[in-house]
OpenMM code with the backbone's topology and positions (N, CA, C; nanometers):
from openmm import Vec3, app, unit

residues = "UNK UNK UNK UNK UNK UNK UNK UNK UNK UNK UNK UNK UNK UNK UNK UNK UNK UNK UNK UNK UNK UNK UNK UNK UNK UNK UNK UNK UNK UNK UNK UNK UNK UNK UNK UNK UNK UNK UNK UNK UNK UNK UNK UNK UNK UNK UNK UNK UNK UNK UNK UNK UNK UNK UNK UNK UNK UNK UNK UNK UNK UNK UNK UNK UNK UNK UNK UNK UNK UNK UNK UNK UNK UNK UNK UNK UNK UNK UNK UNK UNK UNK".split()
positions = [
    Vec3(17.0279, 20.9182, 5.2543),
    Vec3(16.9134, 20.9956, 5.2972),
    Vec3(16.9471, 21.1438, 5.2803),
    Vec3(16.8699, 21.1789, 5.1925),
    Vec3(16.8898, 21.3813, 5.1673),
    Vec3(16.7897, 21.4177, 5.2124),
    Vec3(16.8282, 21.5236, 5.3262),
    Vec3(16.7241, 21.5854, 5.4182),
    Vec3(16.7230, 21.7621, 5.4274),
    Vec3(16.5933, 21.8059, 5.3381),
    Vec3(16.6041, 21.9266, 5.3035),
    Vec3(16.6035, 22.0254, 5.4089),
    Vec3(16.7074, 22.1059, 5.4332),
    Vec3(16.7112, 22.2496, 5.5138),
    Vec3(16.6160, 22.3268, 5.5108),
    Vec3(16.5581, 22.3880, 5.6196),
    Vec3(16.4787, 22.4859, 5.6171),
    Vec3(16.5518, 22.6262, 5.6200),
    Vec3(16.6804, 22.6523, 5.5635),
    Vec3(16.7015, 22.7520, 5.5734),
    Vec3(16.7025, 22.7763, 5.3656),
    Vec3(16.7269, 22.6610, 5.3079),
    Vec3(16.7615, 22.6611, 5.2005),
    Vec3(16.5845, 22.7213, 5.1507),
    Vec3(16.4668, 22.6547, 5.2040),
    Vec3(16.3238, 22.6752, 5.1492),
    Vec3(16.3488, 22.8446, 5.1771),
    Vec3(16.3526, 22.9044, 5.2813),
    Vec3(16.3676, 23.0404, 5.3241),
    Vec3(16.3975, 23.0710, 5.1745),
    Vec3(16.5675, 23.0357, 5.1870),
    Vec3(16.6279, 23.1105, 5.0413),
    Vec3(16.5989, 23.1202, 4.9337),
    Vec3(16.4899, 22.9970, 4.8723),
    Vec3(16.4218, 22.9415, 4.8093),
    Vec3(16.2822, 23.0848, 4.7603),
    Vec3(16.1870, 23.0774, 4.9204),
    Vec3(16.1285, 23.1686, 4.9167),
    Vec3(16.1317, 23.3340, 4.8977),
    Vec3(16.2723, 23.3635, 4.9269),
    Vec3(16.3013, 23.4831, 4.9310),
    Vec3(16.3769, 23.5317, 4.8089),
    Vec3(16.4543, 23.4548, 4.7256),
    Vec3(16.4462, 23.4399, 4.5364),
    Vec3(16.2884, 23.4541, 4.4515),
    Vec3(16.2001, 23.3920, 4.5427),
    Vec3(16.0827, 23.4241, 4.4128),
    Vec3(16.0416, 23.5264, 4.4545),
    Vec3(16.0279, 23.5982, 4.5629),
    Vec3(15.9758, 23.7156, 4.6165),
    Vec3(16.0365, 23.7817, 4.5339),
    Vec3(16.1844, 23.7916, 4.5259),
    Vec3(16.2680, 23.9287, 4.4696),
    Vec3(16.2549, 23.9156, 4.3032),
    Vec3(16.2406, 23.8108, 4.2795),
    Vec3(16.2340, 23.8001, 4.1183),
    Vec3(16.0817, 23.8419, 4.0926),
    Vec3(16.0014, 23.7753, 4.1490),
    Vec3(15.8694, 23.8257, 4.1188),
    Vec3(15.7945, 23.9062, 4.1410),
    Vec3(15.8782, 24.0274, 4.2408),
    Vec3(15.8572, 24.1899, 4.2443),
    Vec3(15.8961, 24.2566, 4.1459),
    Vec3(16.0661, 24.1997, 4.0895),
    Vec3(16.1135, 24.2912, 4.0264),
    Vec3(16.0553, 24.2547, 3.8367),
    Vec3(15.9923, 24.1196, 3.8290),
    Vec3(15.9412, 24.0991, 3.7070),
    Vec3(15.8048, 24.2286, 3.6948),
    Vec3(15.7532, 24.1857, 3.8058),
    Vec3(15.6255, 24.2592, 3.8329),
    Vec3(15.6622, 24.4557, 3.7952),
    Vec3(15.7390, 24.4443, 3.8922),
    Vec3(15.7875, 24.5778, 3.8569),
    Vec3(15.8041, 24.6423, 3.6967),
    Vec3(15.8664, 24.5762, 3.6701),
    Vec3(15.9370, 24.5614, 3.5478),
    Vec3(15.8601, 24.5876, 3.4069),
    Vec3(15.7194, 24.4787, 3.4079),
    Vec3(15.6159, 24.4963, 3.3346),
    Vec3(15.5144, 24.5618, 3.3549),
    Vec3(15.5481, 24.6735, 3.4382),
    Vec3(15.3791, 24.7421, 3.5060),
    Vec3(15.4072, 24.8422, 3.3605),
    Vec3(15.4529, 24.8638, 3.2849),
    Vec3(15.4333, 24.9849, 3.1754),
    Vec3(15.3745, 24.8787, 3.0679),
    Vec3(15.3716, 24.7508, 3.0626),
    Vec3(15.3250, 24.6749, 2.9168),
    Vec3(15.2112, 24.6674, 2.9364),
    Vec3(15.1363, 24.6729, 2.8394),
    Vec3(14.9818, 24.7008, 2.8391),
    Vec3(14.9288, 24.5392, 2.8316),
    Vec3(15.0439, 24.4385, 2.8265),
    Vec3(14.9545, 24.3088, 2.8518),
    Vec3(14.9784, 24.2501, 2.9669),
    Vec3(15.0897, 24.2763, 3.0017),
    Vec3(15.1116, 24.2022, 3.1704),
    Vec3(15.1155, 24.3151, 3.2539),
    Vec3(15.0722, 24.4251, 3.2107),
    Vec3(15.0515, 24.5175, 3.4111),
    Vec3(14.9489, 24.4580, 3.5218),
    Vec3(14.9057, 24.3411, 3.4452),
    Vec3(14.8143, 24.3293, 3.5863),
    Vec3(14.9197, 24.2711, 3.6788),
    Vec3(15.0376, 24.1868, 3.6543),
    Vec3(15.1229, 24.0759, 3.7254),
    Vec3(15.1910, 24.2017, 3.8490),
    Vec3(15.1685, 24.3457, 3.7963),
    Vec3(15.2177, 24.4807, 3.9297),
    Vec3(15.0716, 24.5060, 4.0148),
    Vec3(14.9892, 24.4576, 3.9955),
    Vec3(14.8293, 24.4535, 4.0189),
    Vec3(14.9117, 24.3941, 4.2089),
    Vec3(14.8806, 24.5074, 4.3142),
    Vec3(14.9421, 24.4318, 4.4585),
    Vec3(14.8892, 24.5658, 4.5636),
    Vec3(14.9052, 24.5138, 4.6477),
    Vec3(14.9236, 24.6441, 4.7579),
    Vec3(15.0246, 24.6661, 4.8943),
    Vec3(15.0429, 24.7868, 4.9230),
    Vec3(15.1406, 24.8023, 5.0229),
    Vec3(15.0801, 24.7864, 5.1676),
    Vec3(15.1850, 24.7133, 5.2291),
    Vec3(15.1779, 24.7125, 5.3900),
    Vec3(15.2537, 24.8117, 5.4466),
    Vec3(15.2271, 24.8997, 5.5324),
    Vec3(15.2867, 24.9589, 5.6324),
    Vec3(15.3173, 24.9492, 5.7519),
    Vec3(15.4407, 24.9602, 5.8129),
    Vec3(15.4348, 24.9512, 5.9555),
    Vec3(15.5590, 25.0579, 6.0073),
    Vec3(15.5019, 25.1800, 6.1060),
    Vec3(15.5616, 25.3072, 6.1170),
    Vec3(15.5450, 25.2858, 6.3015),
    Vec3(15.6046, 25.1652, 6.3533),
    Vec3(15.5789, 25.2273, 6.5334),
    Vec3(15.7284, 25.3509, 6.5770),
    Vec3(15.6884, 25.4381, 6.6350),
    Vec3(15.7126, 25.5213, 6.6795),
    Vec3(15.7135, 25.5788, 6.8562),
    Vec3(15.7878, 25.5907, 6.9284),
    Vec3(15.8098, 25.5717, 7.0710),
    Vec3(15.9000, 25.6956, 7.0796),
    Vec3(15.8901, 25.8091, 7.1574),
    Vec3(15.9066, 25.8967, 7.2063),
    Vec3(15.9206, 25.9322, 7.3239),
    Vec3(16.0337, 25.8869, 7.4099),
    Vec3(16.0505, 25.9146, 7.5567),
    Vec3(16.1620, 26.0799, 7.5478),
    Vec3(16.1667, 26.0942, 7.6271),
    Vec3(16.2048, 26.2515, 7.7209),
    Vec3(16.3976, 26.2114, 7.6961),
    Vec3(16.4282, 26.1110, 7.6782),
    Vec3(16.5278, 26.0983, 7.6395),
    Vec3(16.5728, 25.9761, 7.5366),
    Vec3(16.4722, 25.9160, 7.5272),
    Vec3(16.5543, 25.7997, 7.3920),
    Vec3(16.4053, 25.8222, 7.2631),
    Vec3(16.4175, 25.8404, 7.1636),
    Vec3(16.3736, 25.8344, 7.0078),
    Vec3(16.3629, 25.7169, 6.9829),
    Vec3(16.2452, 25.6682, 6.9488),
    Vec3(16.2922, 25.5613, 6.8600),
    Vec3(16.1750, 25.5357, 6.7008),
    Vec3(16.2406, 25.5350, 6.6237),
    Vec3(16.1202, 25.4862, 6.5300),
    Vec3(16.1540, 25.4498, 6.4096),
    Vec3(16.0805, 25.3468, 6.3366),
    Vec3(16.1465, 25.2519, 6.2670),
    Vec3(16.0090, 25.2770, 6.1385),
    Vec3(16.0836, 25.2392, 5.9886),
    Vec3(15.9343, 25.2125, 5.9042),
    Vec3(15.9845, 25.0622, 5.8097),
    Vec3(15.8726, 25.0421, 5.8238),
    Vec3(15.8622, 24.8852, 5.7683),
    Vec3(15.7783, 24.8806, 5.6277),
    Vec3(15.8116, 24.8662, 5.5449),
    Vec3(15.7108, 24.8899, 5.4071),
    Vec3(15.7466, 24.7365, 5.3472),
    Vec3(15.6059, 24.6814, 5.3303),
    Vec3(15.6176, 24.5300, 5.2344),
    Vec3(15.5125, 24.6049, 5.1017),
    Vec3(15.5714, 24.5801, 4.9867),
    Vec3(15.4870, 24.5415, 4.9054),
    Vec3(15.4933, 24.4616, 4.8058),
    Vec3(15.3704, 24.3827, 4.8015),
    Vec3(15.3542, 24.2588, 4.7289),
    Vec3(15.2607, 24.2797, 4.6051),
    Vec3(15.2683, 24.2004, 4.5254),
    Vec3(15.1997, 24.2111, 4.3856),
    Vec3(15.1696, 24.0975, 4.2918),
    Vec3(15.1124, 24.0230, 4.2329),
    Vec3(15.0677, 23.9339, 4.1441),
    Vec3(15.1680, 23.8910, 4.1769),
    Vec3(15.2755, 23.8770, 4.1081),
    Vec3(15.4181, 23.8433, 4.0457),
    Vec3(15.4854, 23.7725, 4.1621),
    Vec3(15.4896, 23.8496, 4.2775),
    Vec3(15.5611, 23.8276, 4.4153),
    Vec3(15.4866, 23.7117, 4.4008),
    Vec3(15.3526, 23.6747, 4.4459),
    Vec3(15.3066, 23.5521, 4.4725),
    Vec3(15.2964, 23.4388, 4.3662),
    Vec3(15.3303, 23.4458, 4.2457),
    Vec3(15.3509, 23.3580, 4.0732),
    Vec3(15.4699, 23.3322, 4.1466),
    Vec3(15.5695, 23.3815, 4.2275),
    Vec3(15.7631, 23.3664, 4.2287),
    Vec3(15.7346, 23.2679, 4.3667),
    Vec3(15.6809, 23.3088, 4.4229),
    Vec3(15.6133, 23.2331, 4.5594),
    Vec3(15.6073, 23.0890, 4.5817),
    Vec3(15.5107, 23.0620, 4.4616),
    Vec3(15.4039, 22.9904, 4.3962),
    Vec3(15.5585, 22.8207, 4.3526),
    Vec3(15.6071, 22.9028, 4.2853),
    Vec3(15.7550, 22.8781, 4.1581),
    Vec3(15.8328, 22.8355, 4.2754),
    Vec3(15.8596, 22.9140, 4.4102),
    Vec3(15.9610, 22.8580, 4.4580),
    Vec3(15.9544, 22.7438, 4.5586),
    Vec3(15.8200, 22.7753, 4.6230),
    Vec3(15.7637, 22.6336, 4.6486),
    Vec3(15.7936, 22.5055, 4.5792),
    Vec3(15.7366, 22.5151, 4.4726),
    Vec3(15.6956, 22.3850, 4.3833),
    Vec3(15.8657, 22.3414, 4.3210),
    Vec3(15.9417, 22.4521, 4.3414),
    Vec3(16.0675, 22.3846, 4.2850),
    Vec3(16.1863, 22.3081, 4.4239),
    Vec3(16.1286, 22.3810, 4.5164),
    Vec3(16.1855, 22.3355, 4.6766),
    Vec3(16.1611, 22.1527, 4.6810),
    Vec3(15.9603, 22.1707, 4.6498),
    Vec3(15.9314, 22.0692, 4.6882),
    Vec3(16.0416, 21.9387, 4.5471),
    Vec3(16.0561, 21.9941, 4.4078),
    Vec3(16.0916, 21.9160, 4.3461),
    Vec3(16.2411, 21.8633, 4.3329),
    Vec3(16.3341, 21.9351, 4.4690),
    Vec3(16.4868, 21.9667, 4.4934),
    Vec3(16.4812, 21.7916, 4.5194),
    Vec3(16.5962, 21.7626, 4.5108),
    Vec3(16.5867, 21.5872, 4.5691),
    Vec3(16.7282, 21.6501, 4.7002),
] * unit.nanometer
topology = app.Topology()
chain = topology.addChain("A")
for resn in residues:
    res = topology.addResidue(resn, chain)
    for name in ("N", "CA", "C"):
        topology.addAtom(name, app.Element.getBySymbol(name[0]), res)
């Protein structure tokens, strides 16, 4: 009995993300695949200011065609792992 990890799908998921940003990335200057950089940015800037402790953090996701094609890829190859 082979019983798939959920840490391995994570790893799984987080390979097509990085490949399919940086493909995306990669082809945003070719005039036939720039749409696959076709995405938009998330922001997240909380900020907390007390009289003696600072705190503030920035969080930037951005996703694009490609990210979700790598997504897509790492799914379907998780599901095909035996």
């Amino acid at each position: 009995m082979n019983k798939k990890s959920g840490w391995i799908f994570v790893l799984f998921l987080f390979i097509g993300i990085v490949i399919g940003g940086f493909l995306g990335t990669y082809f945003a200057e070719s005039p036939i695949l720039s749409w696959l950089n076709y995405g938009q940015v998330f922001t997240l800037s909380p900020e907390f200011n007390f009289s003696i402790i600072e705190f503030d953090m920035n969080l930037k996701i951005s996703i694009n065609l490609a990210s979700i094609i790598g997504i897509l890829l790492a799914i379907f190859a998780y599901r095909k792992m035996k």
